[in-house]
C-alpha positions as CSV (number, residue, x, y, z in Angstrom):
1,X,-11.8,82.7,106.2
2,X,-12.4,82.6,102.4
3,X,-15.4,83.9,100.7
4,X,-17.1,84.8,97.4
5,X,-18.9,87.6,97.1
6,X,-22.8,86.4,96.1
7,X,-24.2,90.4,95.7
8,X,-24.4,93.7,97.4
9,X,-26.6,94.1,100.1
10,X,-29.2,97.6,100.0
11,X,-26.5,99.2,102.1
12,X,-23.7,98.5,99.6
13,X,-21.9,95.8,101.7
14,X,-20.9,92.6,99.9
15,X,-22.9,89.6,101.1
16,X,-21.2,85.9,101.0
17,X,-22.3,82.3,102.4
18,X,-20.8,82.0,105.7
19,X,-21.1,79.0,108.0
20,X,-23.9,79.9,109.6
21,X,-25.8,82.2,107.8
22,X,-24.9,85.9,105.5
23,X,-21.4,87.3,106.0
24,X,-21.1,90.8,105.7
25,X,-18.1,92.5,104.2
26,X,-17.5,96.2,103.7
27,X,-15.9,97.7,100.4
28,X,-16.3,94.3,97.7
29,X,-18.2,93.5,95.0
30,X,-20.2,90.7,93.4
31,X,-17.7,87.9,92.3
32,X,-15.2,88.8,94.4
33,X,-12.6,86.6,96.0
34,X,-11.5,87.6,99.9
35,X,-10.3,86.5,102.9
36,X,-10.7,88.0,106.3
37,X,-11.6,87.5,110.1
38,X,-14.7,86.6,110.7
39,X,-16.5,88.5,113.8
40,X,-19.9,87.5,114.8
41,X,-21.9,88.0,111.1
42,X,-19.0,90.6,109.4
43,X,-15.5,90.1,107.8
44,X,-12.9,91.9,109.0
45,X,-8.9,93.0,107.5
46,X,-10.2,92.0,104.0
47,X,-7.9,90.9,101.7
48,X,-9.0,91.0,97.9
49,X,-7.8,87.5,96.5
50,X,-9.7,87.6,93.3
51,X,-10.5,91.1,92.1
52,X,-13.7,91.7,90.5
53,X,-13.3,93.6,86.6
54,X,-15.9,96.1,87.5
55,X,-13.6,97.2,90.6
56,X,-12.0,100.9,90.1
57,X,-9.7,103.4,91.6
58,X,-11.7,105.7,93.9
59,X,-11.8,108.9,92.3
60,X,-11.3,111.0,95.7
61,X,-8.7,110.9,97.8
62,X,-10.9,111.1,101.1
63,X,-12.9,107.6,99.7
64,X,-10.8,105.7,103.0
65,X,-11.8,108.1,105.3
66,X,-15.3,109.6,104.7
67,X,-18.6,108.0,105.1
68,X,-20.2,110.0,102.8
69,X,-19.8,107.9,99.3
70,X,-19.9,104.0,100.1
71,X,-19.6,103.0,96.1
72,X,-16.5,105.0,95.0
73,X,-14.4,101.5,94.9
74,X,-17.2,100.4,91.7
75,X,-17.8,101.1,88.3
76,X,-20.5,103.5,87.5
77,X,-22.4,100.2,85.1
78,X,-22.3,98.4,87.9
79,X,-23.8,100.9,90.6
80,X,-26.5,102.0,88.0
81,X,-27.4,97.8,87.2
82,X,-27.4,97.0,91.2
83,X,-29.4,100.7,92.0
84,X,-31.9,99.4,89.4
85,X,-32.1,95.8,90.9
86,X,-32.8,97.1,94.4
87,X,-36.1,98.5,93.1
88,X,-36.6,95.3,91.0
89,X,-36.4,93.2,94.0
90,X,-38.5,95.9,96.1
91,X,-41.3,95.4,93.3
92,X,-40.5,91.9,93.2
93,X,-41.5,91.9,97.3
94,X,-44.8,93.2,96.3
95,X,-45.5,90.5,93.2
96,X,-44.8,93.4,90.7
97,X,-42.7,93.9,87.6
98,X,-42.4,96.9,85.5
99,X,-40.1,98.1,82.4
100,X,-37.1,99.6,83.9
101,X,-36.0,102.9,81.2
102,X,-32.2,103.6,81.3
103,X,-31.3,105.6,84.6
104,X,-29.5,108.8,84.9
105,X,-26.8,109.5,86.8
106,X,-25.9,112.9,88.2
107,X,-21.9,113.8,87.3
108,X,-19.4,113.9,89.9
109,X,-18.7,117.3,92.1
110,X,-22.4,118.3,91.2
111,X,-24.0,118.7,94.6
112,X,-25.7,121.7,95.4
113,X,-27.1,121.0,98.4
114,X,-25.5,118.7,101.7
115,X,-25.8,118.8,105.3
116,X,-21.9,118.8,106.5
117,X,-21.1,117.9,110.5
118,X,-18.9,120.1,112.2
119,X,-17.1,121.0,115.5
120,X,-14.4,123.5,117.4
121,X,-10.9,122.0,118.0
122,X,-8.2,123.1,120.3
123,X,-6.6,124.1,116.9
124,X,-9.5,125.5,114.7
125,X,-12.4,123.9,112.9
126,X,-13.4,120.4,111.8
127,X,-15.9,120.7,108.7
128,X,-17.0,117.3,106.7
129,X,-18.8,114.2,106.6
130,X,-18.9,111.8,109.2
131,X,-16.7,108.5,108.7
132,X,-18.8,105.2,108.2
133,X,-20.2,104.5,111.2
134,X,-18.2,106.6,113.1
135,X,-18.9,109.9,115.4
136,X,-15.3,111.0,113.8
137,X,-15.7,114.1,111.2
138,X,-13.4,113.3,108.5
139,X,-12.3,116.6,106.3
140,X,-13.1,116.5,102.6
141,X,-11.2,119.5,100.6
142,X,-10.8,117.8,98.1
143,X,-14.3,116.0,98.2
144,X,-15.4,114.3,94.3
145,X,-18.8,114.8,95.2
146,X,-19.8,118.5,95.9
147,X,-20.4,121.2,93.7
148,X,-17.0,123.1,93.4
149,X,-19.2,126.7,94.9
150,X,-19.9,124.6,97.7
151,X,-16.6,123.6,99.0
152,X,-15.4,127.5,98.3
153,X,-17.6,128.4,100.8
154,X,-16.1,126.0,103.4
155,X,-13.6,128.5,105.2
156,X,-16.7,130.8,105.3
157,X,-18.7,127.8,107.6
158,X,-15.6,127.3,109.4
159,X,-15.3,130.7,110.6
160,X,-19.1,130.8,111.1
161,X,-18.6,127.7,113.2
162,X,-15.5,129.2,115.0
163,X,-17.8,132.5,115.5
164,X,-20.4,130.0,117.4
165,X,-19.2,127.1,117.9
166,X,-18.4,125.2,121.1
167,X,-16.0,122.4,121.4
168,X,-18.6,120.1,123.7
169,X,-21.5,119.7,120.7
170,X,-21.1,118.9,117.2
171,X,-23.1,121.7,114.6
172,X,-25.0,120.5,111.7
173,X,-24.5,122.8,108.6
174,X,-26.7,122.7,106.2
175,X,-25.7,124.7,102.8
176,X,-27.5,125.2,99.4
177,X,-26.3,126.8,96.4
178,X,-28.9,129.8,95.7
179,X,-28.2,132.5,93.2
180,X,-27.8,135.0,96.2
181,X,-25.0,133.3,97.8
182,X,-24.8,130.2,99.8
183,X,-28.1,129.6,101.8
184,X,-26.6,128.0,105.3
185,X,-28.5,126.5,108.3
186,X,-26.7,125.9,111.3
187,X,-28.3,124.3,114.1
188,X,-26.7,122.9,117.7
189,X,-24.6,126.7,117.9
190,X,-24.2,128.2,121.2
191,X,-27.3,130.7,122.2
192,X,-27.0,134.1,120.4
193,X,-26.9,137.3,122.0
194,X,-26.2,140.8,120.2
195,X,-22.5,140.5,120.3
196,X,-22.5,136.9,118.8
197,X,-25.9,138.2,116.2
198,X,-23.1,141.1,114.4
199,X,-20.4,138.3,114.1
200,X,-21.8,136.5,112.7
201,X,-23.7,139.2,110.3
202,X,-20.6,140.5,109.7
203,X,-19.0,136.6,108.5
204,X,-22.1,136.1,106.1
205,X,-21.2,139.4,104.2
206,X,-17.3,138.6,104.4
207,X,-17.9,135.2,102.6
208,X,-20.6,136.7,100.5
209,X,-23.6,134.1,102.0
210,X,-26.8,134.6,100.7
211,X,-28.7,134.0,104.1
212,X,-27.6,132.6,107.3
213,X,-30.1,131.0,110.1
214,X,-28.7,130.2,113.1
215,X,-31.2,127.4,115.3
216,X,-34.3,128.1,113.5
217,X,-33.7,132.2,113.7
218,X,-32.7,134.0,110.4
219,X,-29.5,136.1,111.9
220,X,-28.5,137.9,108.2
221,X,-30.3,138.2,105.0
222,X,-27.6,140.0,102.6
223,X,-29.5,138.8,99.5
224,X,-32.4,136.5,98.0
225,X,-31.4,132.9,98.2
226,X,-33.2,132.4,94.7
227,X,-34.0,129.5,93.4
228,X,-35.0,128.9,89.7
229,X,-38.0,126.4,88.5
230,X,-38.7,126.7,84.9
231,X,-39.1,130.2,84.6
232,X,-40.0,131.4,87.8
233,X,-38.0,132.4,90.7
234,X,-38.6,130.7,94.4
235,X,-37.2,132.1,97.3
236,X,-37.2,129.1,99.7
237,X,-37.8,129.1,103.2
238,X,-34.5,128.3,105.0
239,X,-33.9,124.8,105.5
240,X,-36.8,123.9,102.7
241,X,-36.4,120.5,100.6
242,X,-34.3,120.2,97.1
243,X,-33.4,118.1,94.8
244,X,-29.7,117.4,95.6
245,X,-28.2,117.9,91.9
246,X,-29.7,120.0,88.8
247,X,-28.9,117.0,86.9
248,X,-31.3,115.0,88.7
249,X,-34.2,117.4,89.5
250,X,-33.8,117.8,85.7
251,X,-34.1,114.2,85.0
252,X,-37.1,113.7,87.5
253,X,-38.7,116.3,85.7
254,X,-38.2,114.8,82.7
255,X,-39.8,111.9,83.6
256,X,-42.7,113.5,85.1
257,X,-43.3,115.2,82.3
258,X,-42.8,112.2,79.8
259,X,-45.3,110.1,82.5
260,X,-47.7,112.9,82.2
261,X,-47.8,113.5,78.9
262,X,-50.1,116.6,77.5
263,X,-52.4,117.5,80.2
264,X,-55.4,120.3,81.1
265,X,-55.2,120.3,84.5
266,X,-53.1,118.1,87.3
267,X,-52.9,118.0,90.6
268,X,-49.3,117.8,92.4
269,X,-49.3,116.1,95.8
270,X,-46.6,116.8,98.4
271,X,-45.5,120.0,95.6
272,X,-42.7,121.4,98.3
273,X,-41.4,124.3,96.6
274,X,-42.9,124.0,93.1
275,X,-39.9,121.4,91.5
276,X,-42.8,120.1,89.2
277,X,-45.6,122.3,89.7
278,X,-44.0,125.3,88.3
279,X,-42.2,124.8,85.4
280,X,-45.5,122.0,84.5
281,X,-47.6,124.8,84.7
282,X,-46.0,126.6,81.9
283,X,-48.2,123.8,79.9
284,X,-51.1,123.1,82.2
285,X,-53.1,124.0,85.0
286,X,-51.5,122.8,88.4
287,X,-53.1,122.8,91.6
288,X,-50.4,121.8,94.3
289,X,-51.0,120.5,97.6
290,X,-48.5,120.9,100.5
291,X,-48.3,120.7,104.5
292,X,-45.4,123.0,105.1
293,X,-47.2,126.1,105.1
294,X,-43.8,128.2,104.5
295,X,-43.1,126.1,101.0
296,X,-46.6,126.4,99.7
297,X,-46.4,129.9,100.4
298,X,-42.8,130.3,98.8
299,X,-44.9,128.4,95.9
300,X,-47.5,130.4,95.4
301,X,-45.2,133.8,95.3
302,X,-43.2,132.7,92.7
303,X,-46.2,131.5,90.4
304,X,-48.5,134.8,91.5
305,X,-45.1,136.4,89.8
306,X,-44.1,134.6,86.9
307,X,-46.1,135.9,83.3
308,X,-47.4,133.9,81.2
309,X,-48.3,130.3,83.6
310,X,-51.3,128.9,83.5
311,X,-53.2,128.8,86.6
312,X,-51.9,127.7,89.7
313,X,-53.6,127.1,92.8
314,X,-52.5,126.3,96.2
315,X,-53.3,124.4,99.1
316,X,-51.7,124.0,102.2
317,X,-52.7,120.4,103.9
318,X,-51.2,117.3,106.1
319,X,-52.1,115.0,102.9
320,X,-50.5,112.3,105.2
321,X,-53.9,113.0,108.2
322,X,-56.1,114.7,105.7
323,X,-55.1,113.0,101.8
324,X,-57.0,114.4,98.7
325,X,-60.3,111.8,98.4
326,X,-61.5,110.2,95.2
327,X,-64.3,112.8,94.8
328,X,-61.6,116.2,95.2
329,X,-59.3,114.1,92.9
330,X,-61.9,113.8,90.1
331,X,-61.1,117.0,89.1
332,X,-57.8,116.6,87.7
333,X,-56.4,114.5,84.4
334,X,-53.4,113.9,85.9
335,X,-51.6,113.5,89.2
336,X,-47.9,113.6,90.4
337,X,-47.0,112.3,94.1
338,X,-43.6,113.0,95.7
339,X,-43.7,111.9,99.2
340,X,-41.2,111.2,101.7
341,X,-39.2,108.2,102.6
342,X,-42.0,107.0,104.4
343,X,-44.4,106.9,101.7
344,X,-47.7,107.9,101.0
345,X,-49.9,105.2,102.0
346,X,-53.0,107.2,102.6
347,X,-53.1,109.3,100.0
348,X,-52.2,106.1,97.6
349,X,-55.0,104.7,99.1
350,X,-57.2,107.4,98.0
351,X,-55.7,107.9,94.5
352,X,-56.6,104.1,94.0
353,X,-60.0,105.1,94.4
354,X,-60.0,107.6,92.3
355,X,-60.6,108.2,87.9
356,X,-57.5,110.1,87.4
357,X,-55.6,108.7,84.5
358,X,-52.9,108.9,84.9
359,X,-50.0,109.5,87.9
360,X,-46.6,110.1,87.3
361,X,-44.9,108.5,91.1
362,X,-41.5,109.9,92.5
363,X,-39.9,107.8,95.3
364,X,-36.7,108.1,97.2
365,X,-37.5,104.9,98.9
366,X,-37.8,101.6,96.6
367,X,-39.5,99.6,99.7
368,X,-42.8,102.1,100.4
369,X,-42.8,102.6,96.5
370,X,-43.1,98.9,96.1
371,X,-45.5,98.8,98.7
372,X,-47.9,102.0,97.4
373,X,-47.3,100.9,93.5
374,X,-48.8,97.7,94.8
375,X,-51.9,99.5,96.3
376,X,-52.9,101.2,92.7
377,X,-52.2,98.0,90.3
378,X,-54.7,95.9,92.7
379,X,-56.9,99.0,92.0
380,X,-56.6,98.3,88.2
381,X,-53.8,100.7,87.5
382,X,-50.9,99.3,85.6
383,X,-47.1,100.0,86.2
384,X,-46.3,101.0,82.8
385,X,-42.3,101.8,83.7
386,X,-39.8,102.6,86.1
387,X,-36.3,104.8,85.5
388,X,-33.8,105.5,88.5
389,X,-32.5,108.4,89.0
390,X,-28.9,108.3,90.7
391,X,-28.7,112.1,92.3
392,X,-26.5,110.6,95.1
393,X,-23.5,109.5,93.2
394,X,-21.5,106.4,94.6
395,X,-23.9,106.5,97.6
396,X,-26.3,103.6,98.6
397,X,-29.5,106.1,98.0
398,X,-31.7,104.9,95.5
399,X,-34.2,107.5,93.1
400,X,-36.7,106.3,91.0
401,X,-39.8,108.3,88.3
402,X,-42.5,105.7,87.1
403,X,-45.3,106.0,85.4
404,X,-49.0,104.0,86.6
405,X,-52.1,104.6,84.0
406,X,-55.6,103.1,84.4
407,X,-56.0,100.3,81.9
C-alpha cells in the first residue's frame, strides 16, 4: 500500500489517509512518499519512495534500536516547527491563539538527569533505554543524548546493579549529575542486608558517586549532591524533580523572568527545589509554595544560606487539595505556576479569581496547558505569548513558558 505522509501525530508517528480511516507509520515525515503492509490502523516494512528534504542521518548509532529519541531521523527546523504546532493546535482545542517567541532547543549529549532500565544477565549487566515499545533494554554507549559525565558513570551502575541486582526483575536507575558526584536512585534491587549495605558503599566510593539510595533507603553519602540555583546551593532530596538540561532550566528561567518582568514580591506555586524561586529572589521577594515537604525544606536551606536574597518564605502545601485562594493571592504582584503533567486546574481556578497581574505559566503538557490557559483568558487574562522549550531533544516531549497579564 502507498501513502503520503499528511503530518506527525503528538507521538511522532507519520499520519496518512488510509482506506478506512488514519494510518499510522513509524519513523516518516510530512510529505513523504512510502509503501508498506498495512495491519489493522499501522504500516508495516516501510519503504521510503519519496524522501522528504527535511529527512537526516540519525546522529547516534543506537537511533534503530533505542526508544529513547523517536525524532533523530528529522531535522532540528522541522522538530522545533511541529513541537510548536502541537501546542498551537492544543490552544487551538481550547479556542485560543497566542504569539509563539522562537523556541530553544537544548544541544545534543546535554542531559544531566535520565532514568535508565537495567537488568543481570547470564554474562554481566544490561544498562539503557528501553526499545520502542518493547520490554527489551537496548545498550546506548555511545548514546547522542546524555551528558558525556553521565555515560562515564555507566560501568559504576553496572557494577552497582551487578552488586544487587537479580536476573528475574528489571531495576530502574535513576542518575543526576550533582557537583558531588553522580546522585543515583535505584529502585526494584534485591533486599539489603549488612553484607549487601558495604558493597555497595564500597562501589559508590570506587566510582566516586555522590550519594546512592537503594529502594527509598540512602545506603552511602560520600559527598553533597549539590545543586546550584542562581547563587545558592540546593542539596536535593534523592529522587527530587530537575530540569533535564541546564540549557533548558536556563531558558525557562529566562522566560519566567522576561514574563515577570520587575517585581516586589511573587509568589511561586509548585516551587520544587527552588529552579525559579531562588535565583528570582536575588531581585524580589519570593514566597514558594510546595507539597513535597523534603524539597520545600531543601528550599528553604539553601535560601536561609545564601547572602544577600531578598526574603524568601516557605510553605509546604497540597496546592492540588488545598490551592492558594484569591484573598492569600492578593498579596503578591506576580505569580509563577509549574505543575505537573496533569495540570493545575484548581489552583488555575483560583488564580482566575484573583488581582495578580501578572503570571508567568510553565507546562510540560500542551493539552492541560490549553485547558488551564483557557480558564484565566475567560477570567479576563490575556495570553500575551508562548515559547517552547525543547529540553528533550529528538523526543516527542513538548516544553513551553508563556506569559498571561490582566488586561
Amino acid at each position: 500500500m502507498i501513502v503520503t505522509i499528511d503530518r506527525l501525530g503528538h507521538l511522532g508517528d507519520g499520519v496518512a489517509a488510509g482506506p478506512d480511516g488514519p494510518v499510522f507509520v513509524q519513523g516518516v515525515l510530512p510529505g513523504e512518499v512510502v509503501d508498506g503492509a498495512l495491519q489493522g490502523d499501522r504500516l508495516t516494512d516501510v519503504k521510503i519512495i519519496t524522501p522528504s528534504p527535511d529527512r537526516v542521518k540519525p546522529p547516534c548509532r543506537h537511533a534503530r534500536t533505542c526508544g529513547g529519541c523517536q525524532l533523530q531521523h528529522a531535522s532540528d527546523p522541522l522538530v522545533a516547527r511541529w513541537k510548536a504546532e502541537v501546542v498551537r493546535s492544543a490552544l487551538a482545542g481550547q479556542g485560543l491563539t497566542a504569539e509563539f517567541l522562537a523556541p530553544v532547543t537544548s544541544p545534543p549529549n546535554s542531559r544531566r538527569r535520565a532514568t535508565l532500565s537495567a537488568r543481570r544477565t547470564k554474562t554481566g549487566v544490561l544498562i539503557g533505554f528501553h526499545a520502542r515499545a518493547s520490554d527489551t533494554i537496548a545498550e546506548i554507549p555511545d548514546c547522542q543524548l546524555l551528558d558525556p559525565a553521565l555515560l562515564a558513570a555507566v560501568p559504576g551502575l553496572q557494577a552497582l546493579v551487578a552488586a544487587g541486582g537479580s536476573r528475574s526483575a528489571e531495576l530502574s536507575v535513576q542518575v543526576t549529575l550533582a557537583r558531588g558526584g553522580a546522585d543515583v536512585v535505584i529502585t526494584g534491587g534485591k533486599p539489603l542486608d549488612a553484607t549487601m549495605r558495604m558493597d555497595l558503599a564500597r562501589l559508590v566510593e570506587t566510582h566516586g558517586f555522590a550519594r546512592l539510595t537503594w529502594d527509598g533507603e540512602i545506603v552511602a553519602l560520600r559527598d553533597r549532591p549539590a545543586l546550584t540555583m542562581g547563587r545558592s546551593t540546593v542539596v536535593p532530596p534523592a529522587g527530587a524533580f530537575l530540569q533535564a538540561t541546564p540549557d533548558g532550566e536556563a531558558a525557562l528561567l529566562a522566560g519566567v523572568k522576561s514574563a515577570l518582568g520587575p517585581q516586589s514580591r511573587v509568589v511561586d506555586l509548585f516551587t520544587g527545589i527552588g529552579t525559579f524561586a531562588l535565583p528570582l529572589a536575588e531581585g524580589m521577594e519570593v514566597h514558594a509554595v510546595e507539597g513535597d515537604k523534603a524539597m520545600i525544606a531543601a528550599l528553604d536551606l539553601a535560601a536561609r544560606n545564601t547572602p544577600n536574597l531578598h526574603r524568601v518564605t516557605t510553605e509546604a502545601r497540597d496546592l492540588f487539595r488545598r490551592p492558594l485562594e484569591p484573598d492569600e493571592l492578593s498579596r503578591f504582584t506576580g505569580a509563577i505556576i509549574d505543575p505537573p503533567r496533569a495540570g493545575a486546574e484548581a489552583q488555575t481556578d483560583r488564580l482566575a479569581r484573583s488581582t495578580v497581574p501578572v503570571i508567568a505559566a510553565v507546562s510540560c503538557n500542551p493539552v492541560t496547558f490549553a485547558r488551564d490557559a483557557k480558564i484565566l483568558v475567560a477570567a479576563g487574562y490575556s495570553l500575551d505569548w508562548v515559547k517552547v522549550v525543547d529540553q528533550f531533544r529528538w523526543s516527542t516531549h513538548v516544553e513551553l513558558v508563556a506569559r498571561f497579564s490582566r488586561t
